[in-house]
Structures are given as C-alpha cells and as structure tokens.
Biopython code that builds the backbone (N, CA, C, O; Angstrom):
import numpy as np
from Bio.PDB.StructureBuilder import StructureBuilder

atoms = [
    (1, "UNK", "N", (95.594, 112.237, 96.316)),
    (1, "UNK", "CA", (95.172, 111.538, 97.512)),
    (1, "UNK", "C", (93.697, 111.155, 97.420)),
    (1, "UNK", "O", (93.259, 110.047, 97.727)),
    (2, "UNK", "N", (93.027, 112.102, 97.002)),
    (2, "UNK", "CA", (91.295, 111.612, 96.841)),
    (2, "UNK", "C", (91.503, 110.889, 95.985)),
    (2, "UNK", "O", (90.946, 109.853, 96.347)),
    (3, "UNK", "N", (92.100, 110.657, 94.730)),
    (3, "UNK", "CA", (91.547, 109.719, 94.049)),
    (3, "UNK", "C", (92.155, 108.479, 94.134)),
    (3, "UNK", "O", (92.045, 107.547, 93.337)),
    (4, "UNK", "N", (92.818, 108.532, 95.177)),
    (4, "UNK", "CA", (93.779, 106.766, 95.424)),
    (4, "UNK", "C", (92.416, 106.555, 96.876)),
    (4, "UNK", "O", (91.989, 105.521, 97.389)),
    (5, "UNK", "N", (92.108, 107.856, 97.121)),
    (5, "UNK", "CA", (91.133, 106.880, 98.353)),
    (5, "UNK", "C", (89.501, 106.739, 98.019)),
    (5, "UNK", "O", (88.649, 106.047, 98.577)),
    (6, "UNK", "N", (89.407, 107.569, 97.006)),
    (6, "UNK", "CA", (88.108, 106.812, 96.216)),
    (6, "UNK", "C", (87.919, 105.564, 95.327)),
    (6, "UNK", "O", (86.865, 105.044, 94.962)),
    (7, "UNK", "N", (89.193, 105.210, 95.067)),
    (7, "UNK", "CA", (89.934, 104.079, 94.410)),
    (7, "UNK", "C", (89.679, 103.138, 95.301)),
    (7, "UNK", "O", (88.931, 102.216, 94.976)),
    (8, "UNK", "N", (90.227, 103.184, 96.548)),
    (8, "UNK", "CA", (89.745, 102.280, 97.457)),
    (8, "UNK", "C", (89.138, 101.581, 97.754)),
    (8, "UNK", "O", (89.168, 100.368, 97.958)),
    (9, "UNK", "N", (87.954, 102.982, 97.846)),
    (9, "UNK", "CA", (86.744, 102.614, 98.432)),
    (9, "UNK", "C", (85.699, 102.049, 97.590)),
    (9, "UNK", "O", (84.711, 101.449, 98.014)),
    (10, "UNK", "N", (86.037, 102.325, 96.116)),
    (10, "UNK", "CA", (85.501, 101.270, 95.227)),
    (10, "UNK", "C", (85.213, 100.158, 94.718)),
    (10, "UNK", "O", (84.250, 99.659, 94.136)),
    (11, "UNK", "N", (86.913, 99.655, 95.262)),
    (11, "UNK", "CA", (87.472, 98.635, 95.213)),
    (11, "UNK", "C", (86.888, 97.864, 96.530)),
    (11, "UNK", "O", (86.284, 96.827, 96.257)),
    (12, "UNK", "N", (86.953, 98.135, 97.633)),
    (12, "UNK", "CA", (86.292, 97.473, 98.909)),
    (12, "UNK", "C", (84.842, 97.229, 98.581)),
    (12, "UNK", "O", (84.348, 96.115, 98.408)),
    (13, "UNK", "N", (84.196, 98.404, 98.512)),
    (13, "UNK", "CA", (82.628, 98.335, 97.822)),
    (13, "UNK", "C", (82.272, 97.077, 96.561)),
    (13, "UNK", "O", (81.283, 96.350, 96.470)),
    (14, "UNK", "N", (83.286, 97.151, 95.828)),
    (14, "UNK", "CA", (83.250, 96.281, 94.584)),
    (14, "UNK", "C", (83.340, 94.700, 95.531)),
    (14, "UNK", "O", (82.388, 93.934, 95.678)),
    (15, "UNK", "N", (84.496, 94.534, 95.989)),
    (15, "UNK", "CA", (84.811, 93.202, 96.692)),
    (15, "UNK", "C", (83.620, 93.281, 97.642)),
    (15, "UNK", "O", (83.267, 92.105, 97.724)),
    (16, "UNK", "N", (82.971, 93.858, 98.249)),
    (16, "UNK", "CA", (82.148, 93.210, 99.385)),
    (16, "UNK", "C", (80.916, 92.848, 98.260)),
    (16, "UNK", "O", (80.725, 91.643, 98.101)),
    (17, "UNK", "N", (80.223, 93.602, 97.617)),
    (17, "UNK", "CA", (79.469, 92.898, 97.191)),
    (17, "UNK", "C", (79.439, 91.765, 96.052)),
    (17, "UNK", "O", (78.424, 91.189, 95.659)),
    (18, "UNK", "N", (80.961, 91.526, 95.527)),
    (18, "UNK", "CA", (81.266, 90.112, 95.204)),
    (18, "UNK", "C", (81.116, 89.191, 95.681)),
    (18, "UNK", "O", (80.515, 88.155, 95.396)),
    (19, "UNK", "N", (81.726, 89.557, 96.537)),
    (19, "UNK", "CA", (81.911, 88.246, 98.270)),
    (19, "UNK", "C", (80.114, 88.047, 98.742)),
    (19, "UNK", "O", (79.623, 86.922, 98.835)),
    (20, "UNK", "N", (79.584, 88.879, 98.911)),
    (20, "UNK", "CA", (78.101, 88.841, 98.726)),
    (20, "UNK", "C", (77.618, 87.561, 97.897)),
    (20, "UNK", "O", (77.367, 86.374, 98.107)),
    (21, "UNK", "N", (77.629, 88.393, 96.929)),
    (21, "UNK", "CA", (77.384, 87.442, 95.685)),
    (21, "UNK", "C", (77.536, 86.404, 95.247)),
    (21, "UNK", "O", (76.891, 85.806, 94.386)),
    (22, "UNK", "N", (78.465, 86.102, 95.856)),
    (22, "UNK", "CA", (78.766, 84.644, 95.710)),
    (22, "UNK", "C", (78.826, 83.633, 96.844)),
    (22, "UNK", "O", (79.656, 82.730, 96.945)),
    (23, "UNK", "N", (77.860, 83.901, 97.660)),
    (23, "UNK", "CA", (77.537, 83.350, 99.329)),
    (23, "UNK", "C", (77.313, 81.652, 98.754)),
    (23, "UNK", "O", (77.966, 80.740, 99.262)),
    (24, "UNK", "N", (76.348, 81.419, 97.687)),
    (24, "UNK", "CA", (76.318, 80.210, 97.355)),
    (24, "UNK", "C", (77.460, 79.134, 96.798)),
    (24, "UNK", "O", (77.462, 77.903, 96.784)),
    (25, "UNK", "N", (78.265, 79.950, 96.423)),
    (25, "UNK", "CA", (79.123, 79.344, 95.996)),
    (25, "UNK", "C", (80.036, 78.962, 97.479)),
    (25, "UNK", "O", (80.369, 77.779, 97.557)),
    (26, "UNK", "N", (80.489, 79.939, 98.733)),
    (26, "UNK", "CA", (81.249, 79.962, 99.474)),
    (26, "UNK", "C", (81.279, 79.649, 100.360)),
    (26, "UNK", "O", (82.103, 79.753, 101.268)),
    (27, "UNK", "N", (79.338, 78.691, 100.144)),
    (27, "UNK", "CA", (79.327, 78.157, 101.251)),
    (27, "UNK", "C", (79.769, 76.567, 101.350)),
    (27, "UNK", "O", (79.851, 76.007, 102.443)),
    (28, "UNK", "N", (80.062, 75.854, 100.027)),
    (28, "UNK", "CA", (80.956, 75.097, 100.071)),
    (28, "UNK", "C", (81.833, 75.014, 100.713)),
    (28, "UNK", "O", (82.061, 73.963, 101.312)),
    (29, "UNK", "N", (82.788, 76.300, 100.836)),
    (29, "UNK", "CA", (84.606, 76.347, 100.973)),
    (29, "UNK", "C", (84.013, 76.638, 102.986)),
    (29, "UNK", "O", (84.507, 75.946, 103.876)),
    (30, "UNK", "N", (83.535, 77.134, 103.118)),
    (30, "UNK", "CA", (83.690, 77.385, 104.699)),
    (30, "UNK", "C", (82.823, 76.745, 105.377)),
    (30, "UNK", "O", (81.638, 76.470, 105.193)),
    (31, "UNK", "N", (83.798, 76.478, 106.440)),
    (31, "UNK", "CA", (83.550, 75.294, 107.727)),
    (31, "UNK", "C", (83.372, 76.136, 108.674)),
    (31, "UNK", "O", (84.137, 77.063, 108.940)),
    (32, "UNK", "N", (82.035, 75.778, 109.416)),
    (32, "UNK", "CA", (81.913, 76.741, 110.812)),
    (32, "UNK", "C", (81.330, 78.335, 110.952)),
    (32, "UNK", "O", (81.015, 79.015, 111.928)),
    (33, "UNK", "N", (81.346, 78.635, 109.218)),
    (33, "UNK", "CA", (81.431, 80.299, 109.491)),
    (33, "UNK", "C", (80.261, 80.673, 108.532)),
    (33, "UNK", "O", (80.193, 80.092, 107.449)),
    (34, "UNK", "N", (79.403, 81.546, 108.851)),
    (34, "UNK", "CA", (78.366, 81.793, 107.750)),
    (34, "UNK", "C", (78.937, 82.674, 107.241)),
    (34, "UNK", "O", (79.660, 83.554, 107.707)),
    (35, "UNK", "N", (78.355, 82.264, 105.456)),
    (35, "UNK", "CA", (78.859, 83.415, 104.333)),
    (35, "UNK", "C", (79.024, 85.022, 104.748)),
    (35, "UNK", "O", (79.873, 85.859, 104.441)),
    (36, "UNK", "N", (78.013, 85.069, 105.455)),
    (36, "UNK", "CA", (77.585, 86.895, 105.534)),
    (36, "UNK", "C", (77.821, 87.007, 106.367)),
    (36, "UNK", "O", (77.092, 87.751, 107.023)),
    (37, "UNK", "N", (79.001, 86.390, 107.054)),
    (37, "UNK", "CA", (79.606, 86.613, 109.108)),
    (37, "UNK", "C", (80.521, 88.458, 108.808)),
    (37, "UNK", "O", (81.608, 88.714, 108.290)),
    (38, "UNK", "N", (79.659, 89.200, 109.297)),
    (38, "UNK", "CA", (80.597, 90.595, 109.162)),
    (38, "UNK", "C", (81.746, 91.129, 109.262)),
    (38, "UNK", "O", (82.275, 92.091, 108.703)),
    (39, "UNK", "N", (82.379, 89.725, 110.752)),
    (39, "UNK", "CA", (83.042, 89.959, 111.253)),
    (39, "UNK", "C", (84.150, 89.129, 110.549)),
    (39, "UNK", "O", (85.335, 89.311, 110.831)),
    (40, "UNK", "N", (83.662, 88.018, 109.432)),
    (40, "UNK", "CA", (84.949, 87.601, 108.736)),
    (40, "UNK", "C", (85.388, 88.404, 107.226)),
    (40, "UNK", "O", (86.401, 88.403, 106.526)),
    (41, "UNK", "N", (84.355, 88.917, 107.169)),
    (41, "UNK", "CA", (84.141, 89.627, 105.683)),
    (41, "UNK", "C", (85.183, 90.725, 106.266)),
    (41, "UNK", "O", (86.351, 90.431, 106.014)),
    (42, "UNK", "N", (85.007, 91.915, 106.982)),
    (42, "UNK", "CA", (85.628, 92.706, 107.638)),
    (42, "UNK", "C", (87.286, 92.459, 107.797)),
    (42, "UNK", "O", (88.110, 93.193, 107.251)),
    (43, "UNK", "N", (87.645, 91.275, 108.657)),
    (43, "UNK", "CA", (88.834, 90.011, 108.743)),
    (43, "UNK", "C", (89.563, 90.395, 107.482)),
    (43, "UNK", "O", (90.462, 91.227, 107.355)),
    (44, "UNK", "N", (88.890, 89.475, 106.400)),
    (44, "UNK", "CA", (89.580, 89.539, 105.230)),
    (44, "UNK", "C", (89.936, 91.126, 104.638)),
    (44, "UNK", "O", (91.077, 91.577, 104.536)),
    (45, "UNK", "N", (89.034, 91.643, 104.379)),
    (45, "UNK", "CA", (89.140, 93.057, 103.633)),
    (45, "UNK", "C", (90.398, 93.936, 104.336)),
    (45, "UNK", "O", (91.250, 94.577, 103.721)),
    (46, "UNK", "N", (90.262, 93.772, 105.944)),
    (46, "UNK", "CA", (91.604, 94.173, 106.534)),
    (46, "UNK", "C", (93.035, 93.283, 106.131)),
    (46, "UNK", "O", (94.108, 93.883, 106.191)),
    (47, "UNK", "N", (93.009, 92.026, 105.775)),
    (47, "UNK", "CA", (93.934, 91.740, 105.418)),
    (47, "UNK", "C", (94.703, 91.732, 104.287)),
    (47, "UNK", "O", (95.907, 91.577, 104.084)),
    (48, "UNK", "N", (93.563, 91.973, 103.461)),
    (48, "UNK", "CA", (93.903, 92.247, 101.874)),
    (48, "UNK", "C", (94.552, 93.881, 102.007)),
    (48, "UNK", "O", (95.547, 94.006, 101.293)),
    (49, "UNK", "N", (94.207, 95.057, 102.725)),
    (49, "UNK", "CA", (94.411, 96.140, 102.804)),
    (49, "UNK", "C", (95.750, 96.457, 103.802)),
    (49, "UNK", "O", (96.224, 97.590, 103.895)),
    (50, "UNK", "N", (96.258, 95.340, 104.494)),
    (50, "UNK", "CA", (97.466, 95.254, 105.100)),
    (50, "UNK", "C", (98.428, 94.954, 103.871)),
    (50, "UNK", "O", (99.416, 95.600, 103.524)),
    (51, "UNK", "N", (97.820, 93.667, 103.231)),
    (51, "UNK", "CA", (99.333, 93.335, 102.363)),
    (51, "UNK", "C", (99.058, 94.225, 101.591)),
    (51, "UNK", "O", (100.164, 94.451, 101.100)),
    (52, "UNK", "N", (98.217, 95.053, 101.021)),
    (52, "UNK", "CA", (98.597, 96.031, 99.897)),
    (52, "UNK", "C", (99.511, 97.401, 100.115)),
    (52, "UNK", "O", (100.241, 98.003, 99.327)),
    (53, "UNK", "N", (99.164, 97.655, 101.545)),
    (53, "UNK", "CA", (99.878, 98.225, 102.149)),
    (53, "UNK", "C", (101.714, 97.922, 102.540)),
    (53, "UNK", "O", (102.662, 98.685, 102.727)),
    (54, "UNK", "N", (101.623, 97.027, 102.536)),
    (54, "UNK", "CA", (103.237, 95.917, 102.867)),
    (54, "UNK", "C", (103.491, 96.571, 101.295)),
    (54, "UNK", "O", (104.196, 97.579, 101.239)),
    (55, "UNK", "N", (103.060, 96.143, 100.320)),
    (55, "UNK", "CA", (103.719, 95.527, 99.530)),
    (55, "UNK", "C", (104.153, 97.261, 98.702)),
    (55, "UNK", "O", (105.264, 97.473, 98.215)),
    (56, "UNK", "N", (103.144, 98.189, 98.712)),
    (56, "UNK", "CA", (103.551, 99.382, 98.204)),
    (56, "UNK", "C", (104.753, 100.126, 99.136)),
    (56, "UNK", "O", (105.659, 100.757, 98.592)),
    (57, "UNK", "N", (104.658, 99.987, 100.503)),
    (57, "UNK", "CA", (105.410, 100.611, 101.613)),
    (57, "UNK", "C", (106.634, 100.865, 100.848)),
    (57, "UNK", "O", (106.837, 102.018, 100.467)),
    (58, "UNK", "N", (107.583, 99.824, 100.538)),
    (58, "UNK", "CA", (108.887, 99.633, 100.370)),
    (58, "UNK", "C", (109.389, 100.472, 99.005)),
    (58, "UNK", "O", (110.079, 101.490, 99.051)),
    (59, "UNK", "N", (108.792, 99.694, 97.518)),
    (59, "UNK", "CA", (108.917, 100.547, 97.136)),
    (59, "UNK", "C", (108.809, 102.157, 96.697)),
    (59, "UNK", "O", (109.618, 102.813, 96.042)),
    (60, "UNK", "N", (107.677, 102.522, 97.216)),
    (60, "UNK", "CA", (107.503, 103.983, 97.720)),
    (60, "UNK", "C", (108.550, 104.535, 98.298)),
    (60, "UNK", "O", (108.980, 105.625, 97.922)),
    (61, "UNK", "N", (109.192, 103.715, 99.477)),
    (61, "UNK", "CA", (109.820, 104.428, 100.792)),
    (61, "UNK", "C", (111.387, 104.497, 99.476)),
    (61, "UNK", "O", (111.909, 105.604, 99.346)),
    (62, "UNK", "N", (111.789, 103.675, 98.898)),
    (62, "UNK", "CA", (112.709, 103.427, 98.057)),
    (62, "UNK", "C", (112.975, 104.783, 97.153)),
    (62, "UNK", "O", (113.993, 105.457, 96.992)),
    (63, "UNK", "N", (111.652, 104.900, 96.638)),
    (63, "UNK", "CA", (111.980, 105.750, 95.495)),
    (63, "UNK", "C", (111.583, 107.138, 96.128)),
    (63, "UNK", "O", (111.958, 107.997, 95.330)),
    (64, "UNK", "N", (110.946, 107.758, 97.288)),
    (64, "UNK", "CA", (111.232, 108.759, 98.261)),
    (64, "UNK", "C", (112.120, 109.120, 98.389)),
    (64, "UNK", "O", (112.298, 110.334, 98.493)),
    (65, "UNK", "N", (113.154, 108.194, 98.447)),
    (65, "UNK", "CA", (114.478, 108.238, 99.319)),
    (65, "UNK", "C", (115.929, 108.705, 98.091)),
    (65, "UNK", "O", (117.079, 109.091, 98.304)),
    (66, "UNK", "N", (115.314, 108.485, 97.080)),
    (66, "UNK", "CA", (115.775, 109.199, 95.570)),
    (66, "UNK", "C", (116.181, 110.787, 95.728)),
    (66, "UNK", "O", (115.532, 111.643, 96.331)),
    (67, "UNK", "N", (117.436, 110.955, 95.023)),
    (67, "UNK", "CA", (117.543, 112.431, 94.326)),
    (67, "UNK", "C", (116.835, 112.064, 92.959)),
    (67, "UNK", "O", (117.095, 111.223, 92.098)),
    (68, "UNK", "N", (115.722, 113.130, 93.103)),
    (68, "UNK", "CA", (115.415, 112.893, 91.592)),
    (68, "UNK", "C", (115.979, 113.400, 90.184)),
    (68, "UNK", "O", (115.725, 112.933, 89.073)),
    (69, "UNK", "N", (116.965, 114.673, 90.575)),
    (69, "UNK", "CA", (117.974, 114.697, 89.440)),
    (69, "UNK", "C", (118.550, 113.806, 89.332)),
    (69, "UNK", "O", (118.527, 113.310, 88.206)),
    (70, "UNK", "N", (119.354, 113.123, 90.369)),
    (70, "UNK", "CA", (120.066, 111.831, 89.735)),
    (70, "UNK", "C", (119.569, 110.899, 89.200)),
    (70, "UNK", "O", (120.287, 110.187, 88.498)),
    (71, "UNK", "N", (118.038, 110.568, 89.372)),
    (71, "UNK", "CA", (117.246, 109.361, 89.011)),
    (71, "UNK", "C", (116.890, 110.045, 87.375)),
    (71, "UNK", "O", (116.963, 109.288, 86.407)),
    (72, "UNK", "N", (116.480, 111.625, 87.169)),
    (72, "UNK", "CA", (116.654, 111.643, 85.767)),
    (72, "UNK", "C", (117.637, 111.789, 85.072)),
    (72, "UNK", "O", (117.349, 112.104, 83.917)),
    (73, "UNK", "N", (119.094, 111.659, 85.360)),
    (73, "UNK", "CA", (119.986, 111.881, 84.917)),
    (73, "UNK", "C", (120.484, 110.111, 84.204)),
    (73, "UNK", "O", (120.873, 109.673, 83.121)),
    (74, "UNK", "N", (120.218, 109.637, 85.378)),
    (74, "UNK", "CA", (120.277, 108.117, 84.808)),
    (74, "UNK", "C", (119.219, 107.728, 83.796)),
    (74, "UNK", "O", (119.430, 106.899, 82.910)),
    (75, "UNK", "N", (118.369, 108.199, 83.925)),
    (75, "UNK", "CA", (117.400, 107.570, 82.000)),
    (75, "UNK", "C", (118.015, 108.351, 81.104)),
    (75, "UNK", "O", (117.722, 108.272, 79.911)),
]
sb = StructureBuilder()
sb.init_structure("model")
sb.init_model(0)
sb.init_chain("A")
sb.init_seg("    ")
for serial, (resi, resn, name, xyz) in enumerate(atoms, 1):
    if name == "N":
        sb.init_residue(resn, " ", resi, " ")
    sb.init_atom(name, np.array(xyz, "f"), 0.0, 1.0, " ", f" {name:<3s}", serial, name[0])
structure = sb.get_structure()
C-alpha cells in the first residue's frame, strides 16, 4: 500500500511540475484560462486519477472475486 501511494504521489509531483514546465508551450492550446490556474491544474490531475481508478477497479474486482486454487490450477 505505501508503495502504490508513494508511487502516486510521485507521479502527481512529476506531472505537476511538467505541466509547470511547459506553461509556454500551453499557452497556445488554452483559451480563457491561465497556464498556472490551480484550480484547472487540480481539475485535470483529479481526472486523470478518476480514470485510473475506473480503469484498475474492474479488473481488480475480477480477479478478487477468483478462487485462487482454481486460477492456479488452470496455468
């Protein structure tokens, strides 16, 4: 568990100061919103951390839901 949530938090840490970093570049792509708006930086990072969440849920809940003798019996 610590190390999937230090994983995380690396990973968030890593992406924000990408997204940082590249304010010049991003200020091309956005209309209306300044690069360093907290509240969109924040936006995104929650949404990236929803679908990662979606997308592990299922198969997790899948293979939970396993006898695992039978699952090694089948390899």
């Amino acid at each position: 568990m610590r190390l999937g949530v230090s994983g995380l938090a690396f990973a968030f840490a890593l992406a924000l100061v990408m997204a940082v970093g590249l304010t010049r570049y991003m200020t091309s792509m956005l209309v209306n919103t300044e690069p360093r708006d907290a509240a969109t930086l924040s936006a995104v990072a929650m949404l990236f951390l929803a679908i990662a969440v979606r997308a592990s849920w299922l198969p997790a809940r899948r293979a939970a839901a396993l006898n695992p003798a039978a699952a090694l019996r089948n390899e």
